[in-house]
C-alpha positions as CSV (number, residue, x, y, z in Angstrom):
1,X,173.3,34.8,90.8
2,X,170.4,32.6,89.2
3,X,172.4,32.7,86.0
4,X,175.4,31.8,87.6
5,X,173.9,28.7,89.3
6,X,172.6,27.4,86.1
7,X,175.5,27.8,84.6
8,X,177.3,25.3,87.2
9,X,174.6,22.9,86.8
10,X,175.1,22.5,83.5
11,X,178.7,22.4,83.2
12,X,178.8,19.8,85.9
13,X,175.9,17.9,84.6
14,X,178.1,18.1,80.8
15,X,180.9,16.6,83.2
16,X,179.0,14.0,84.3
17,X,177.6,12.8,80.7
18,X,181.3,13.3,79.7
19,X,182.5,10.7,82.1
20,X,179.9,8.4,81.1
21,X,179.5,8.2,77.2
22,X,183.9,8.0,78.0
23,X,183.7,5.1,80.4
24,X,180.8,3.1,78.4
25,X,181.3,3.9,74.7
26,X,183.7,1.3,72.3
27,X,186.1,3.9,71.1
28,X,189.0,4.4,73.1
29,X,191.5,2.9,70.6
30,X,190.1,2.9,66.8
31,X,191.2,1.6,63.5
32,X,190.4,1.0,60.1
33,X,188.4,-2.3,60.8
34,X,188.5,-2.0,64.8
35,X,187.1,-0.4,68.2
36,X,188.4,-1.0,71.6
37,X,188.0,0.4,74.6
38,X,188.5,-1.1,78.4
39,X,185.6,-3.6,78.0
40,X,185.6,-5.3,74.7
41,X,186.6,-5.7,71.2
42,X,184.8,-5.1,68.7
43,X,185.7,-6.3,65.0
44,X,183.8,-3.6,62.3
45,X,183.8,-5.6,59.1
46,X,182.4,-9.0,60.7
47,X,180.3,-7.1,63.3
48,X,181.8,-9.8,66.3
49,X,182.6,-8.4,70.0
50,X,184.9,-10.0,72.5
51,X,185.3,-9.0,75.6
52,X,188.6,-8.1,77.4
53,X,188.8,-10.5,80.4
54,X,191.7,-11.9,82.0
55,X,193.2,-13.9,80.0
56,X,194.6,-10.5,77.8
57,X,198.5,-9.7,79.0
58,X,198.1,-6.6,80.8
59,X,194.5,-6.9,82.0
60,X,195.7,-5.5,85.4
61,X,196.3,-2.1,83.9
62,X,192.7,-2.4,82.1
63,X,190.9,-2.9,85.4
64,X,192.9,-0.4,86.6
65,X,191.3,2.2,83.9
66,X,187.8,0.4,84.3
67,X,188.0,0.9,88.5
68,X,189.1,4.6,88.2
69,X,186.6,5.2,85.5
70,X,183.8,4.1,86.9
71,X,184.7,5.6,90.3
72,X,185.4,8.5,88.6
73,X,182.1,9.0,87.4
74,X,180.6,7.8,90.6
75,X,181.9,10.3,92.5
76,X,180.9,12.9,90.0
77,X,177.2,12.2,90.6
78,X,177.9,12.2,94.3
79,X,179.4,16.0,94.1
80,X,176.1,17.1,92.0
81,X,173.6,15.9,94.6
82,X,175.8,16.9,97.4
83,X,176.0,20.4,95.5
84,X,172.5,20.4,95.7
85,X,171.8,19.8,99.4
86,X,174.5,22.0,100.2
87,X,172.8,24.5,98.0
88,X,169.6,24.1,100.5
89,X,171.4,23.3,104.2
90,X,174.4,26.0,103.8
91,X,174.5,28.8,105.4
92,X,174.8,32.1,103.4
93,X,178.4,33.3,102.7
94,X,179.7,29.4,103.4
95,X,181.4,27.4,100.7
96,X,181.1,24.4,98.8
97,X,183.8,22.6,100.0
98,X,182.5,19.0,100.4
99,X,181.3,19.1,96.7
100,X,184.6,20.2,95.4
101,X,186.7,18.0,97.0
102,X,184.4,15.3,95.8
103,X,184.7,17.0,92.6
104,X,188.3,17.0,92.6
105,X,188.9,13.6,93.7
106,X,186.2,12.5,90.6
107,X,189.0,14.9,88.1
108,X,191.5,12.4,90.0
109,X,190.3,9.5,89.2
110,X,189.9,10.6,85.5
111,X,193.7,11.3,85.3
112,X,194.6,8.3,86.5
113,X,192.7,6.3,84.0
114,X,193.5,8.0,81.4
115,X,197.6,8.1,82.1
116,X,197.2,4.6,83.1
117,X,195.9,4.1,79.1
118,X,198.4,6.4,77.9
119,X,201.3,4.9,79.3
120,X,200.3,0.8,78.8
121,X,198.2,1.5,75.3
122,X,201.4,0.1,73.5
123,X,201.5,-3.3,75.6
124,X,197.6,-3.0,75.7
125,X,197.2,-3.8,72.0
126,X,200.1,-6.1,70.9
127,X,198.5,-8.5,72.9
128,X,197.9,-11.9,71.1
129,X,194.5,-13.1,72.1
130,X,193.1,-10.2,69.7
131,X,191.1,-12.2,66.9
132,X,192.4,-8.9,64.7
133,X,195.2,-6.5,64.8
134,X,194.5,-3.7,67.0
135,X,198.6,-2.0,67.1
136,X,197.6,-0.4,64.4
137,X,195.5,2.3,65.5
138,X,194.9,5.7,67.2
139,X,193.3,7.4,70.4
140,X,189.5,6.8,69.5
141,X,186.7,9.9,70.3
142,X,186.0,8.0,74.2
143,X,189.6,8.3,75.2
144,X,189.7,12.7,74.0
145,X,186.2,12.6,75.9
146,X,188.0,11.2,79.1
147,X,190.5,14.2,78.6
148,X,187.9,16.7,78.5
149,X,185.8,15.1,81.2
150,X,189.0,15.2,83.4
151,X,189.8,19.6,82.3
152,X,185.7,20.3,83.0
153,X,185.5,17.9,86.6
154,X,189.2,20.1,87.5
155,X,187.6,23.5,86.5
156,X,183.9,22.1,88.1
157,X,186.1,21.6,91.5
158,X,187.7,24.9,91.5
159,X,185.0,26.8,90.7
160,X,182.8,25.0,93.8
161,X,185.8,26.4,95.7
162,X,185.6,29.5,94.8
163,X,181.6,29.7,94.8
164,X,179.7,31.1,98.3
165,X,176.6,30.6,99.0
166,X,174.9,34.3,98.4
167,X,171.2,35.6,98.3
């Protein structure tokens, strides 16, 4: 049982840094001379950042994927420490139910972002107020993560659902 408990710690704690290296790091969209992701710019060969505000056609679907992002991995650190008072307050033979709906809601919230970005990426870099060409390009290594993140925070929630509390 101790194994199996470590074992769910660490897979939701590789969730969590998942969701956060995907919703901080420049590399959602990548090219030759290029990295975006759903905060800023960033131009390789000159070294120059800009950020996306709202002046960028289609920055309603960009705060879109920042909001469910960030919630996203929000509620993600919300299911661990409620895993872990539940772990100490439940009784034996209950389930974790709060944590995995929290959990499930955080897998949610991934989704969304990352079909939000999937759907609008074409509109999302033709926009003119790029100092470079950025249509040129493919997924970057942050927007795979957020796939990932969102197959390990599904997985995470089943499993709390499945999971009783034993000796």
């Amino acid at each position: 049982m101790l194994i199996l408990l470590a074992f769910i710690i660490v897979f939701h704690i590789t969730s969590a840094a998942l969701l956060f290296i995907s919703t901080i790091d420049n590399a959602w969209w990548v090219g030759d001379n290029f990295s975006t992701d759903v905060w800023r710019m960033c131009a390789t060969n000159t070294s120059t950042c800009m950020a996306i505000t709202d002046q960028f056609r289609d920055y309603q679907s960009i705060q879109a994927v920042q909001a469910t992002m960030i919630l996203s991995t929000i509620l993600c650190c919300v299911a661990f420490l409620v895993f872990i008072l539940q772990l100490f307050r439940l009784k034996q033979g209950e389930r974790f139910v709060v944590t995995s709906v929290i959990q499930l809601l955080s897998c949610l919230c991934v989704m969304i972002a990352a079909s939000i970005y999937t759907d609008r990426h074409e509109e999302l870099h033709k926009s003119n107020e790029y100092s470079i060409d950025v249509s040129e390009g493919q997924y970057g290594y942050s927007f795979v993560l957020a796939w990932i993140a969102f197959a390990f925070t599904l997985i995470s929630g089943v499993m709390y659902l499945v999971l009783r509390k034993r000796k």
